[in-house]
N, CA, C and O atoms as a Maestro MAE file, in Angstrom:
{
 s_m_m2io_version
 :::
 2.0.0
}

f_m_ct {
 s_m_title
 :::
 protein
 m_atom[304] {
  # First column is atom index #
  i_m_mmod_type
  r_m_x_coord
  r_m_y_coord
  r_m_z_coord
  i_m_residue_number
  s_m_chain_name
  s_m_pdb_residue_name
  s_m_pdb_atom_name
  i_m_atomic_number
  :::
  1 25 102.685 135.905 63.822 1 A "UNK " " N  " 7
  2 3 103.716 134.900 63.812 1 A "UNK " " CA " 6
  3 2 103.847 134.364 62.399 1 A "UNK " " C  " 6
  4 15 102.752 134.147 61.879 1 A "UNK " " O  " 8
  5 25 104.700 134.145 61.788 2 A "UNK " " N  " 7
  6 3 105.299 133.902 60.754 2 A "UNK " " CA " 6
  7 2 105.378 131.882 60.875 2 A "UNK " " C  " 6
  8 15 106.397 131.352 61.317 2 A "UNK " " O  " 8
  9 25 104.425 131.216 60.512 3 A "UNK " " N  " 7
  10 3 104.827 129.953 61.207 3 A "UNK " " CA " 6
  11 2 105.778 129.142 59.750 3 A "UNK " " C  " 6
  12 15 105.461 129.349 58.579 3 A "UNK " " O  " 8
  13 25 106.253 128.772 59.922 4 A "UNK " " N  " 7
  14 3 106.937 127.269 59.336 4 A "UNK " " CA " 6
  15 2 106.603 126.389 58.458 4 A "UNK " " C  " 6
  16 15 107.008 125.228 58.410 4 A "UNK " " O  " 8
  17 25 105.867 126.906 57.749 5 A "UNK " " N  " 7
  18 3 104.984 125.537 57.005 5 A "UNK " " CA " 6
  19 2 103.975 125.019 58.058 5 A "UNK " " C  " 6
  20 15 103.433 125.781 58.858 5 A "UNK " " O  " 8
  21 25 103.794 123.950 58.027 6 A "UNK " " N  " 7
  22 3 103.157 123.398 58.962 6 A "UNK " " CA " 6
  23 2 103.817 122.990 60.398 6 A "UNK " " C  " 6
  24 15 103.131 122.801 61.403 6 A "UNK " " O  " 8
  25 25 104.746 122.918 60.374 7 A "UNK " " N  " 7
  26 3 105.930 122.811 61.482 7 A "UNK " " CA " 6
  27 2 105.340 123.893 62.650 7 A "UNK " " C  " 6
  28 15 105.947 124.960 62.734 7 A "UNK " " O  " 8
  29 25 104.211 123.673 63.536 8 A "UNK " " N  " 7
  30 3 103.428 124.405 63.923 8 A "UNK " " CA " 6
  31 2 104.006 124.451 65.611 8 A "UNK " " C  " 6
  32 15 103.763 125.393 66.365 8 A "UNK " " O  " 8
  33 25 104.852 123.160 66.017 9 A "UNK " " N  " 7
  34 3 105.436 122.846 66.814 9 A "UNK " " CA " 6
  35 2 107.040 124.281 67.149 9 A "UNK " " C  " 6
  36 15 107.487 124.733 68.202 9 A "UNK " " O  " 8
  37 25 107.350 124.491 65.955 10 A "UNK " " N  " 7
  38 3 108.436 125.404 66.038 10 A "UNK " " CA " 6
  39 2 108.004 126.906 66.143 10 A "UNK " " C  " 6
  40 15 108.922 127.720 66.045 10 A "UNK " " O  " 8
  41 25 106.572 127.452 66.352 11 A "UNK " " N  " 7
  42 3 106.284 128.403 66.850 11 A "UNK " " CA " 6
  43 2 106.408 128.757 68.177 11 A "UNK " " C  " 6
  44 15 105.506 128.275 68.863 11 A "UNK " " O  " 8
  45 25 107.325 129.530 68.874 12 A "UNK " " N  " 7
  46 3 107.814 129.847 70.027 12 A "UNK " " CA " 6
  47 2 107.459 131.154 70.238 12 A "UNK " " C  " 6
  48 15 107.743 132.002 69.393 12 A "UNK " " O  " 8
  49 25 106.694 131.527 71.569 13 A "UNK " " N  " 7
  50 3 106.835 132.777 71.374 13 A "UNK " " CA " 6
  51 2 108.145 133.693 72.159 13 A "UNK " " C  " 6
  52 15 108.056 134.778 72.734 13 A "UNK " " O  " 8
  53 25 108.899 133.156 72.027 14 A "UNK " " N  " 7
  54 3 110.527 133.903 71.855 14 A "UNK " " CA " 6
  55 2 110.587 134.347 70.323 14 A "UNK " " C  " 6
  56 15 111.416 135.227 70.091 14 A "UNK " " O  " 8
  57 25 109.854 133.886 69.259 15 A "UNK " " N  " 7
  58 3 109.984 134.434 68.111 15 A "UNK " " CA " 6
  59 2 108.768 134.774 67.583 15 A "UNK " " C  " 6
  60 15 108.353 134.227 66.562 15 A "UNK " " O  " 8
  61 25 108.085 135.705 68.228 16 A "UNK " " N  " 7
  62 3 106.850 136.295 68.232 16 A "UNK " " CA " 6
  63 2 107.511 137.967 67.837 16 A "UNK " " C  " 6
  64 15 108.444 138.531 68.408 16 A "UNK " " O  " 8
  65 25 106.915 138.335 67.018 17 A "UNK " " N  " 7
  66 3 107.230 140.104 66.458 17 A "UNK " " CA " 6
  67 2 105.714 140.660 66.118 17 A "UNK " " C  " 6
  68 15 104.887 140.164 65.352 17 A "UNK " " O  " 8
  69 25 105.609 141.862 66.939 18 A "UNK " " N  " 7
  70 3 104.302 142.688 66.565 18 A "UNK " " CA " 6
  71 2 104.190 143.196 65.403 18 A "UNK " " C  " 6
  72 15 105.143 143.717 64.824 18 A "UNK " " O  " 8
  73 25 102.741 143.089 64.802 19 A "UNK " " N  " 7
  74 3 102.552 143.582 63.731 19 A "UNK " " CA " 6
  75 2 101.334 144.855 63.589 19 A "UNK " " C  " 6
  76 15 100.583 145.001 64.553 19 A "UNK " " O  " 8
  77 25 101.226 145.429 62.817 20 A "UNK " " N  " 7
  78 3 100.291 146.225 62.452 20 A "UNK " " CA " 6
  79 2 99.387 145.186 61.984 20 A "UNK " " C  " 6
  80 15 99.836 144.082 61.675 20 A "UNK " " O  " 8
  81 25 97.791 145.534 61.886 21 A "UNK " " N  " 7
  82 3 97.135 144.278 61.032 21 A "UNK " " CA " 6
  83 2 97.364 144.469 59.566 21 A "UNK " " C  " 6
  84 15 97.364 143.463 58.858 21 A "UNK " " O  " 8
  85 25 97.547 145.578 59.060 22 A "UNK " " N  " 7
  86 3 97.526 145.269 57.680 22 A "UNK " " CA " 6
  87 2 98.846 144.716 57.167 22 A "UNK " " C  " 6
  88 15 98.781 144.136 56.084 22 A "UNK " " O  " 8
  89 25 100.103 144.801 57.794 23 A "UNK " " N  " 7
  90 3 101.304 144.134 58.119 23 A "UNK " " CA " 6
  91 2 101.011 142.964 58.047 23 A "UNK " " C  " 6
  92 15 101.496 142.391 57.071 23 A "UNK " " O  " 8
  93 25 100.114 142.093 59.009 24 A "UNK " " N  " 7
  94 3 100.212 141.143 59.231 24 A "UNK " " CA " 6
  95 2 98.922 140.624 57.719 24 A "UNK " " C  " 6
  96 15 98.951 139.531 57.155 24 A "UNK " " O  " 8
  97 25 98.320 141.322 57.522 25 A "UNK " " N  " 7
  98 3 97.455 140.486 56.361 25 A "UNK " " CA " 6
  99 2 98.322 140.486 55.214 25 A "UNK " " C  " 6
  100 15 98.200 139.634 54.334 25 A "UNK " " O  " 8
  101 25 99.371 141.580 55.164 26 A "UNK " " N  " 7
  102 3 100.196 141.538 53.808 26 A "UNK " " CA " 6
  103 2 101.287 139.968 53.771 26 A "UNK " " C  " 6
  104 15 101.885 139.560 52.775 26 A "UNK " " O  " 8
  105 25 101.288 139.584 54.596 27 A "UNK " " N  " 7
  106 3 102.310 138.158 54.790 27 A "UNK " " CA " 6
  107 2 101.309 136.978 55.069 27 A "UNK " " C  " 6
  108 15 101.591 136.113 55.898 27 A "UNK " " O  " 8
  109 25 100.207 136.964 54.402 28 A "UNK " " N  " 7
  110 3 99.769 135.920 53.672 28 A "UNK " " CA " 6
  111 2 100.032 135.068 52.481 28 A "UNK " " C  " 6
  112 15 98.884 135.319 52.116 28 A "UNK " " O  " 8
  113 25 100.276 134.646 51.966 29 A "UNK " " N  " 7
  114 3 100.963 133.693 50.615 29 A "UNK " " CA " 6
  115 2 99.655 134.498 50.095 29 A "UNK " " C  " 6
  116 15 98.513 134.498 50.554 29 A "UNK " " O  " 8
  117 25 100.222 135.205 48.947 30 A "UNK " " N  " 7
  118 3 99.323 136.234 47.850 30 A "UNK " " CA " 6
  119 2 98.427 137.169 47.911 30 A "UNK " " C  " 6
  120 15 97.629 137.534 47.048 30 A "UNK " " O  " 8
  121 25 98.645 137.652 49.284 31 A "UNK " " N  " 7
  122 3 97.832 138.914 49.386 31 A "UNK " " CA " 6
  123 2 98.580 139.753 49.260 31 A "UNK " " C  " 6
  124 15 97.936 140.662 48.736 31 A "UNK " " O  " 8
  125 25 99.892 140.172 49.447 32 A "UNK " " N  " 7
  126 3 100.944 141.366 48.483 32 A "UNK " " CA " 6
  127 2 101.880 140.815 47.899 32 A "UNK " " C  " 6
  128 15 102.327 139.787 48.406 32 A "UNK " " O  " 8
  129 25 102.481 141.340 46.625 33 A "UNK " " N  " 7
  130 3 103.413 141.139 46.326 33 A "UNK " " CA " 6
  131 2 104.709 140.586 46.934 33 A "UNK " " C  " 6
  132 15 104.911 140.754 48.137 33 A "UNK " " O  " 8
  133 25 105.521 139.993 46.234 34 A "UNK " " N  " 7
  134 3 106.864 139.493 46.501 34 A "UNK " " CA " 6
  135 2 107.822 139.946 47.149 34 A "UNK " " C  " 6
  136 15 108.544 139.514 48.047 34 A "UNK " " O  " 8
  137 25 107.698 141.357 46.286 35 A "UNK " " N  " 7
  138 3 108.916 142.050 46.626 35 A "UNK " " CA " 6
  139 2 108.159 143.089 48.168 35 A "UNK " " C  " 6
  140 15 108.841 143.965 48.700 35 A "UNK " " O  " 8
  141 25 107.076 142.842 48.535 36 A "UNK " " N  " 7
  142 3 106.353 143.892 49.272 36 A "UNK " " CA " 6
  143 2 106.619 142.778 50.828 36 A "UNK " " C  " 6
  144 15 106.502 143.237 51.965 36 A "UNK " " O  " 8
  145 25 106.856 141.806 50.639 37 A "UNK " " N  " 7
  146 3 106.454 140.701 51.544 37 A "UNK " " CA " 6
  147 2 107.636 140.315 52.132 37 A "UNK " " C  " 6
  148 15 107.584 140.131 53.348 37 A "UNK " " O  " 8
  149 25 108.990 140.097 51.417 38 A "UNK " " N  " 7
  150 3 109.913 140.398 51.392 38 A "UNK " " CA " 6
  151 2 110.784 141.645 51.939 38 A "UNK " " C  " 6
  152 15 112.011 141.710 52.009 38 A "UNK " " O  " 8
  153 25 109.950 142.495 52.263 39 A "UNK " " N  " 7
  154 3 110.704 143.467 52.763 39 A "UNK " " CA " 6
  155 2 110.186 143.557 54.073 39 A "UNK " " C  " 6
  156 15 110.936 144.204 54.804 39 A "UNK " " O  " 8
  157 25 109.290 143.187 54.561 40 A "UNK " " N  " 7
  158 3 108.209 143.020 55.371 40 A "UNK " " CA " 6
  159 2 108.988 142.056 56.825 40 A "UNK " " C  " 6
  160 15 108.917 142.418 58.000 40 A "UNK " " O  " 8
  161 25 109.776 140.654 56.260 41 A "UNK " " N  " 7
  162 3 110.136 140.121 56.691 41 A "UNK " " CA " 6
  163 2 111.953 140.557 56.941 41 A "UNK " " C  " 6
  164 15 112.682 140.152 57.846 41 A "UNK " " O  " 8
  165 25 112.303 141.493 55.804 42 A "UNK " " N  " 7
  166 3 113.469 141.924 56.311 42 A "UNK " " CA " 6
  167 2 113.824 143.247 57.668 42 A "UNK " " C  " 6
  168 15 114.810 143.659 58.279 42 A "UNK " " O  " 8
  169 25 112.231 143.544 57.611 43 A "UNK " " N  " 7
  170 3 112.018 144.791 58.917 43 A "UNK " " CA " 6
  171 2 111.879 143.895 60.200 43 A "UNK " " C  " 6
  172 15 112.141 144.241 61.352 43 A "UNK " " O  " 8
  173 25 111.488 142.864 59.841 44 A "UNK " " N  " 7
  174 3 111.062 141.832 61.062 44 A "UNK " " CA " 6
  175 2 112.442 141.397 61.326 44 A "UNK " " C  " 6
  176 15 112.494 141.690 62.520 44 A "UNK " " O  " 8
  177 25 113.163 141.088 61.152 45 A "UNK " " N  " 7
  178 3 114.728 140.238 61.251 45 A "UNK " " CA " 6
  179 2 115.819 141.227 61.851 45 A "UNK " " C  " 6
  180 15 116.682 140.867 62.652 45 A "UNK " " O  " 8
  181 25 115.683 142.405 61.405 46 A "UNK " " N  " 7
  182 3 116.666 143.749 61.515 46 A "UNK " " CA " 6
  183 2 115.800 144.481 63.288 46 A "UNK " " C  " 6
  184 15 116.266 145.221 64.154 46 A "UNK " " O  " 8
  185 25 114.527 143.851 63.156 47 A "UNK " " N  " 7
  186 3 114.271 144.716 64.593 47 A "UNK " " CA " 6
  187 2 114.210 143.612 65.602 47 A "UNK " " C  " 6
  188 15 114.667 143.905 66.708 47 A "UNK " " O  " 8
  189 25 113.861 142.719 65.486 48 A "UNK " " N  " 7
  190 3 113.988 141.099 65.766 48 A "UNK " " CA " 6
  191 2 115.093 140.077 65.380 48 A "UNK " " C  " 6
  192 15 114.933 139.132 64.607 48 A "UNK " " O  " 8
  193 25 116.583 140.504 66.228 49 A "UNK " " N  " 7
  194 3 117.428 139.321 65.460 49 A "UNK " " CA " 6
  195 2 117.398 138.128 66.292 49 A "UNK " " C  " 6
  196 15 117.961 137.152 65.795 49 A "UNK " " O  " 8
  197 25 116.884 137.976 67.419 50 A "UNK " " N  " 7
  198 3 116.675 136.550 67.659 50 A "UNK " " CA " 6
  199 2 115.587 135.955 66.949 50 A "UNK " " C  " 6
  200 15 115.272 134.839 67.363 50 A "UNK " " O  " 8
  201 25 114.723 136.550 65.683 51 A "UNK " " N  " 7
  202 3 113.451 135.641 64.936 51 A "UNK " " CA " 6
  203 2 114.880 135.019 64.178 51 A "UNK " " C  " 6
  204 15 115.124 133.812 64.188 51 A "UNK " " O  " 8
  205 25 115.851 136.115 63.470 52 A "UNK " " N  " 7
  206 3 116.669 136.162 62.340 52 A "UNK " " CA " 6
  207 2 117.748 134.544 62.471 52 A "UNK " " C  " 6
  208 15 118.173 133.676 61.709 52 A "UNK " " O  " 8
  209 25 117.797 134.872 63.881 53 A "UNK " " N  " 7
  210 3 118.943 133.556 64.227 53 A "UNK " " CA " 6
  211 2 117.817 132.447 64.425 53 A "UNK " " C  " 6
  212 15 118.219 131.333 64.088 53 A "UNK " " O  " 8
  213 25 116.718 132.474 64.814 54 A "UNK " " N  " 7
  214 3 116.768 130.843 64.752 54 A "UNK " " CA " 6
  215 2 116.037 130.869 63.507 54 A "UNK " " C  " 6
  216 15 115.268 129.908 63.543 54 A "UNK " " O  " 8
  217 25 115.894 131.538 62.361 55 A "UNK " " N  " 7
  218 3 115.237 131.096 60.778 55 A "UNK " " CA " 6
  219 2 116.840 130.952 60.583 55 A "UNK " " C  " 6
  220 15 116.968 129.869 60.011 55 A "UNK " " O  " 8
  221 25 117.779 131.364 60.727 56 A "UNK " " N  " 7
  222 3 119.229 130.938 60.313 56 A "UNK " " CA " 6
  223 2 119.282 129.043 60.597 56 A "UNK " " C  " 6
  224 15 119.330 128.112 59.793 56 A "UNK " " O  " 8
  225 25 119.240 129.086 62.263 57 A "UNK " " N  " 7
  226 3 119.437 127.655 62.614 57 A "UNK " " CA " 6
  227 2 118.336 126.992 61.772 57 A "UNK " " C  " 6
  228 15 118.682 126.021 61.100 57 A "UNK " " O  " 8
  229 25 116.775 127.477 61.709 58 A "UNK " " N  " 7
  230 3 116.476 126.328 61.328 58 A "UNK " " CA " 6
  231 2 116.661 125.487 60.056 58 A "UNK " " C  " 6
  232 15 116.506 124.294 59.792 58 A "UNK " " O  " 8
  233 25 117.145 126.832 59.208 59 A "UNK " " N  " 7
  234 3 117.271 126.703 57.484 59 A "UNK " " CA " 6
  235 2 118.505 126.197 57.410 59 A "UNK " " C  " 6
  236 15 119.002 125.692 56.404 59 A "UNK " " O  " 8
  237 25 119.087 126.342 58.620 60 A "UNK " " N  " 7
  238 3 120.896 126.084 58.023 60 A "UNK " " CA " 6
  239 2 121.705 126.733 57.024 60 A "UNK " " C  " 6
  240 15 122.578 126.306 56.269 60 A "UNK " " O  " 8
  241 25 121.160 127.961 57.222 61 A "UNK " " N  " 7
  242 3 121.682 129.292 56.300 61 A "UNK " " CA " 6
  243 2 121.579 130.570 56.834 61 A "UNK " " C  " 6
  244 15 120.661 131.060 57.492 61 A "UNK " " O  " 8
  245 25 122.943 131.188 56.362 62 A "UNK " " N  " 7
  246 3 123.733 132.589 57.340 62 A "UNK " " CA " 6
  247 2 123.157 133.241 56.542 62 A "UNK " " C  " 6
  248 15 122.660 134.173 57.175 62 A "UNK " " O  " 8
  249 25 122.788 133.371 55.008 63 A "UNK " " N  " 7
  250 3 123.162 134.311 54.224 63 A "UNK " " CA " 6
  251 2 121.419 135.126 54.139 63 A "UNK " " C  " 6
  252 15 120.503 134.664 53.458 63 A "UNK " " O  " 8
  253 25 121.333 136.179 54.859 64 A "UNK " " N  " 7
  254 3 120.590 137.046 55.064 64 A "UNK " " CA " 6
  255 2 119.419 136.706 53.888 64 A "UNK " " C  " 6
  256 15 118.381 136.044 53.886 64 A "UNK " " O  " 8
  257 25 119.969 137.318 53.139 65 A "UNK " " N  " 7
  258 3 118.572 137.125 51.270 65 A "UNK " " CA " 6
  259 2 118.292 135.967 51.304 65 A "UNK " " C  " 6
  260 15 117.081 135.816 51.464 65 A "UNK " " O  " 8
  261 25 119.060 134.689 51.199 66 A "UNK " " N  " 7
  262 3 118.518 133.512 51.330 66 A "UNK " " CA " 6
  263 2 117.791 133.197 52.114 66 A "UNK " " C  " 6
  264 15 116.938 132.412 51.699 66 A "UNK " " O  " 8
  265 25 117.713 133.519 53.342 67 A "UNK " " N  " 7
  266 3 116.825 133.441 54.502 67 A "UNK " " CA " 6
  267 2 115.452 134.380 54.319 67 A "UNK " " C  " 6
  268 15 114.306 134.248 54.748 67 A "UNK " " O  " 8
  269 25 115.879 135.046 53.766 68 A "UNK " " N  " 7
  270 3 114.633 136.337 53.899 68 A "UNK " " CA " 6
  271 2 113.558 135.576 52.674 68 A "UNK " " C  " 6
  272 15 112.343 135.749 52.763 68 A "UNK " " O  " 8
  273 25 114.129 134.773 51.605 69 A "UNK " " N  " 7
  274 3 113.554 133.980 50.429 69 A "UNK " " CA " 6
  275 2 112.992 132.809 51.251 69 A "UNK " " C  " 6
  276 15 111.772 132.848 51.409 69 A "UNK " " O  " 8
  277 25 113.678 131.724 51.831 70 A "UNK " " N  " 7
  278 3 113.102 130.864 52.812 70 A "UNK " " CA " 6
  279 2 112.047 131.249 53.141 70 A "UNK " " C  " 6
  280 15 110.984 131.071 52.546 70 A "UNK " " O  " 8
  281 25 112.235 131.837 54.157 71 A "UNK " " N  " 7
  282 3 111.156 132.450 54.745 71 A "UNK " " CA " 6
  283 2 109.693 132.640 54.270 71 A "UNK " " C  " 6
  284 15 108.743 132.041 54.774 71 A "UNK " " O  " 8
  285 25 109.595 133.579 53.194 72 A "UNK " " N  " 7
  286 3 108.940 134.081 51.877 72 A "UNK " " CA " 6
  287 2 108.166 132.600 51.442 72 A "UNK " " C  " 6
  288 15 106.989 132.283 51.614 72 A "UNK " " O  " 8
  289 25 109.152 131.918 50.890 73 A "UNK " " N  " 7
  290 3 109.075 130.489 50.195 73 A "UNK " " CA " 6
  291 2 107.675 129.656 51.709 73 A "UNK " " C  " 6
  292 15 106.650 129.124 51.283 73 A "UNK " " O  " 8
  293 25 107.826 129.692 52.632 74 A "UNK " " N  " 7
  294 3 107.407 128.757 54.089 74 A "UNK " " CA " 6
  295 2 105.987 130.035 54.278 74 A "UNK " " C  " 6
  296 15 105.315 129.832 55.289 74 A "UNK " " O  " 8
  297 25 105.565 131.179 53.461 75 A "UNK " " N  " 7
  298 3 104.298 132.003 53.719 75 A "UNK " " CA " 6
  299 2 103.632 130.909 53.578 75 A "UNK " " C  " 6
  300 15 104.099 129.925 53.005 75 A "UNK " " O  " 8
  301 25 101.981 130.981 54.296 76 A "UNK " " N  " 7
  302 3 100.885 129.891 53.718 76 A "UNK " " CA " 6
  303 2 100.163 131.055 53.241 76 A "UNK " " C  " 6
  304 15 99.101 130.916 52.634 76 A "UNK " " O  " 8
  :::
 }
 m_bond[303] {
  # First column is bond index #
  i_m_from
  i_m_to
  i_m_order
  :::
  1 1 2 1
  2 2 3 1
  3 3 4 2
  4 3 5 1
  5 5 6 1
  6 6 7 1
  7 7 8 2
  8 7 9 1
  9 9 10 1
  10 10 11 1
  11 11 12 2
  12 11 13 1
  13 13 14 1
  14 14 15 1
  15 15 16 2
  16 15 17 1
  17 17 18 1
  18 18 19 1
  19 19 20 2
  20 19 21 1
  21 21 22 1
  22 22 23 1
  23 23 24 2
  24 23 25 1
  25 25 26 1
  26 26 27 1
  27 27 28 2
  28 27 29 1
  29 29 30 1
  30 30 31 1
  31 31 32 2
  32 31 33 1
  33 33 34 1
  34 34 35 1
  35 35 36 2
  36 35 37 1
  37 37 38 1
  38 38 39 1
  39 39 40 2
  40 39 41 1
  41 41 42 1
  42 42 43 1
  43 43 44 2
  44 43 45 1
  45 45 46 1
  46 46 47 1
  47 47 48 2
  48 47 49 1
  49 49 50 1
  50 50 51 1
  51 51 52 2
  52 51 53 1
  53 53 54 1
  54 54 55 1
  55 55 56 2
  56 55 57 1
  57 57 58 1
  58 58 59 1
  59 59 60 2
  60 59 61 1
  61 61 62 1
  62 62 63 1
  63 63 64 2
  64 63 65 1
  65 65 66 1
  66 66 67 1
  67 67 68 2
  68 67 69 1
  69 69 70 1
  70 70 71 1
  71 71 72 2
  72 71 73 1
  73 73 74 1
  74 74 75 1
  75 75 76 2
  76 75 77 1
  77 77 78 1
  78 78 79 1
  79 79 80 2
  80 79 81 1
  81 81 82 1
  82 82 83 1
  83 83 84 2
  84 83 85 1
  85 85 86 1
  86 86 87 1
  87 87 88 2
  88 87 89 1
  89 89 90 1
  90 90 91 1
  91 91 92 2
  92 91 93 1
  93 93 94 1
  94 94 95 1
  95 95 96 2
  96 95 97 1
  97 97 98 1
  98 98 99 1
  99 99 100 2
  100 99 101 1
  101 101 102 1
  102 102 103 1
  103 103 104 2
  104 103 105 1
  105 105 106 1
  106 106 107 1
  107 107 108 2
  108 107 109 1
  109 109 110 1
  110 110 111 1
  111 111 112 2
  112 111 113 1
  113 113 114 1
  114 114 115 1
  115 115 116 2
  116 115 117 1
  117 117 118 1
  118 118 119 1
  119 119 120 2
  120 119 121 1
  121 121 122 1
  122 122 123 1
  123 123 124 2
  124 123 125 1
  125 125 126 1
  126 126 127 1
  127 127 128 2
  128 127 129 1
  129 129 130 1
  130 130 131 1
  131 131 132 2
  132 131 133 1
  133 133 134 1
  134 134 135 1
  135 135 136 2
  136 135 137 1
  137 137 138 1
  138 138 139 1
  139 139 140 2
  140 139 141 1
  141 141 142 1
  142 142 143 1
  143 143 144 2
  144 143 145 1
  145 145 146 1
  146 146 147 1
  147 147 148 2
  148 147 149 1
  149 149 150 1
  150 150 151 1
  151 151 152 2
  152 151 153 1
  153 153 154 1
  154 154 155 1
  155 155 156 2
  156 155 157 1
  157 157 158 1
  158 158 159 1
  159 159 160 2
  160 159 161 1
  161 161 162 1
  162 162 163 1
  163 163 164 2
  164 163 165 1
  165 165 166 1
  166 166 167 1
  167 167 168 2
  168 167 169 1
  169 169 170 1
  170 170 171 1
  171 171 172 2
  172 171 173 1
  173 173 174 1
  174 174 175 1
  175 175 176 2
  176 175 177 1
  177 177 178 1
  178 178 179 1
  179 179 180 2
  180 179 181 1
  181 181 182 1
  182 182 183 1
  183 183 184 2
  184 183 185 1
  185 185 186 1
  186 186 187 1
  187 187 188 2
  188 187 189 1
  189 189 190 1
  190 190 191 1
  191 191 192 2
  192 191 193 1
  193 193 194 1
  194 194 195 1
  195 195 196 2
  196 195 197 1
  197 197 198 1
  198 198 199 1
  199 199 200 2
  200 199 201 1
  201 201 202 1
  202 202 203 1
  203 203 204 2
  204 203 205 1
  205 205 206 1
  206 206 207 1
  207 207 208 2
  208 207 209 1
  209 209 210 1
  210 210 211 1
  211 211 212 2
  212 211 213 1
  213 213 214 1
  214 214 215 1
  215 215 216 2
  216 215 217 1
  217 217 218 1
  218 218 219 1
  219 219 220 2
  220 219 221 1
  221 221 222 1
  222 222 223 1
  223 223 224 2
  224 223 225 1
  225 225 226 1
  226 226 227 1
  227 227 228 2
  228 227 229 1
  229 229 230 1
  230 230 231 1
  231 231 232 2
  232 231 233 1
  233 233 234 1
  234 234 235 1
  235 235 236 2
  236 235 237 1
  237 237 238 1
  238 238 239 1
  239 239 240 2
  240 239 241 1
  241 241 242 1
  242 242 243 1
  243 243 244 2
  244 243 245 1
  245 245 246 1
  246 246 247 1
  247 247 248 2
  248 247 249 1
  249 249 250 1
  250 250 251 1
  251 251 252 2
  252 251 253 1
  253 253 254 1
  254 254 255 1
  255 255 256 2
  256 255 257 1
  257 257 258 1
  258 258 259 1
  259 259 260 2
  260 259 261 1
  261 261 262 1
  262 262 263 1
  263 263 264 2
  264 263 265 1
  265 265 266 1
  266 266 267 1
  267 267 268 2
  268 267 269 1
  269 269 270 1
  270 270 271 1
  271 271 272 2
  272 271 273 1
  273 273 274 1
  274 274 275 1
  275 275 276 2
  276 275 277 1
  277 277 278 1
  278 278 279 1
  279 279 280 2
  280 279 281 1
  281 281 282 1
  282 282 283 1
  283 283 284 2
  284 283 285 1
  285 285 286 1
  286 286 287 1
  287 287 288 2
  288 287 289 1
  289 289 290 1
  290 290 291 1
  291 291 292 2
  292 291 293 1
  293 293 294 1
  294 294 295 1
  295 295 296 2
  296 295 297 1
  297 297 298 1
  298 298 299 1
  299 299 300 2
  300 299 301 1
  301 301 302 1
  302 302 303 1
  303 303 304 2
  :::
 }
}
């Protein structure tokens, strides 16, 4: 699960997406790269578009890259 910052309350598992473990250790805040982490979360959104729509609602932003940066930006 990809949580929110601390916003630990907005973890639903309606927006729960399976991971591989090393998948899931790479979307730690600095255990891979940017651009590696980032893409990571754009496979998650494209196979998962109900995660995609409510990181839309919650950010209050349509625009795909911006969201996929959000996102990125809210890793712990």
């Amino acid at each position: 699960m990809i949580s929110l910052g601390k916003n630990k309350e907005l973890d639903n598992v309606d927006n729960l997406a399976k991971l591989c473990p090393a998948c899931h250790a790479s979307l730690s805040r600095g255990s891979a790269n940017e651009n590696v982490q980032k893409e990571l979360i754009r496979k998650i959104f494209k196979h998962k578009n109900n995660i995609l729509t409510f990181c839309e609602s919650y950010f209050d932003e349509k625009d795909f890259e911006t969201v996929v940066d959000l996102v990125w930006k809210s890793l712990k």
